[in-house]
C-alpha positions, -999 to +999 in steps of 0.1 A: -280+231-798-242+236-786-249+269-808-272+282-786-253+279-757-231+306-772-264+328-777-279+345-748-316+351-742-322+384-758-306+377-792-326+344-793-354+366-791-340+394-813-334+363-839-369+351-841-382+390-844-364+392-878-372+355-890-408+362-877-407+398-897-393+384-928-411+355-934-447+365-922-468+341-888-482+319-919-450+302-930-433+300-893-450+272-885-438+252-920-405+264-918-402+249-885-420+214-895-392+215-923-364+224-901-373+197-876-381+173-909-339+182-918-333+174-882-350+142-883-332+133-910-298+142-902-305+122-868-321+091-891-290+092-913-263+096-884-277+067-868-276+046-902-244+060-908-235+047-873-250+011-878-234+004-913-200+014-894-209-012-865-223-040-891-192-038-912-168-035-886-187-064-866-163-090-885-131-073-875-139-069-840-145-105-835-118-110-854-095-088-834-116-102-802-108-138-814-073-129-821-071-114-785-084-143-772-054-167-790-028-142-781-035-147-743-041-185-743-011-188-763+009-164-734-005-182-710+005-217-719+041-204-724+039-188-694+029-222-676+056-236-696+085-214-687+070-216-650+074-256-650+107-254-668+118-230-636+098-253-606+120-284-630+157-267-627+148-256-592+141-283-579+169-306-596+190-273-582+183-276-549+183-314-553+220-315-560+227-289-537+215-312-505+234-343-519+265-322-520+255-304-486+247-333-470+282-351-470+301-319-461+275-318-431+282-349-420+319-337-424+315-309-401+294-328-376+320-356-374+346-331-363+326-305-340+319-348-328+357-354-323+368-319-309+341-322-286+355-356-271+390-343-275+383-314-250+363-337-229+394-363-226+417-329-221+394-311-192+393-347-177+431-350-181+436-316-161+414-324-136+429-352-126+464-330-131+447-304-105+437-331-080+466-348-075+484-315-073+458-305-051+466-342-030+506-333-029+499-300-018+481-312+012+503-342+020+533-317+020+513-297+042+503-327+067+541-332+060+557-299+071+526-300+101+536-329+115+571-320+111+559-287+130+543-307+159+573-334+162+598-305+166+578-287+190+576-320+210+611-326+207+616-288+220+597-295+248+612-329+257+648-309+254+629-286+278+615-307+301+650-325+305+668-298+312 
């Protein structure tokens, strides 16, 4: 049939003229009940040919299937394996990472603890520093006021005695 697809319409035609002129309307019809007999059997014997194949290869497909089958079970319990192994280290990891974390922050907290009170003491330190400067500063100031006021007094006593 894919022959025919090469053939167009007139030389079909042209085709059967010749076979109809050579072998005579009588015999077309048996020579077309033995070609479709041939066809019959090529088909019967293709399709036996094609069920031997899948009976004796049955076996060695479910053999192959089978083997599949192990291949992947087997890759995936070493793959759980290998997975636990990994979860195992990385935890113990990240277990022995926190105990030697945890004393270094307790380190780093104590100090940040102490400088923090140190600058606390030292801010409370100068602000005591800037208020009693701040108390001198304004008893020299009462100071030189008064000092102010009593020789302006005495200036006008001077002036009022004379």
């Amino acid at each position: 049939m894919g022959m025919l697809l090469f053939i167009s319409g007139q030389e079909i035609i042209i085709i059967m003229i010749v076979i109809l002129v050579l072998f005579g309307a009588d015999k077309l019809p048996d020579i077309v009940r033995t070609m479709g007999r041939g066809v019959r059997e090529v088909r019967n014997a293709t399709d036996d040919i094609k069920r031997e194949f899948e009976e004796s290869t049955e076996d060695i497909r479910k053999d192959f299937g089978d083997m599949a089958d192990s291949v992947q079970k087997d890759f995936t319990e070493v793959k759980e394996s290998v997975q636990k192994d990994i979860d195992e280290v990385s935890e113990n990891v990240r277990h022995e990472i926190d105990d030697v974390a945890k004393p270094i922050a307790d380190d780093i907290n104590e100090t940040a603890q102490d400088i923090s009170r140190e600058m606390n003491e030292t801010t409370g330190e100068i602000n005591r520093e800037i208020s009693k400067s701040s108390k001198k500063e304004r008893a020299a100031r009462v100071t030189a006021g008064n000092r102010k006021k009593n020789s302006a007094s005495a200036s006008e006593a001077e002036n009022s005695i004379a």
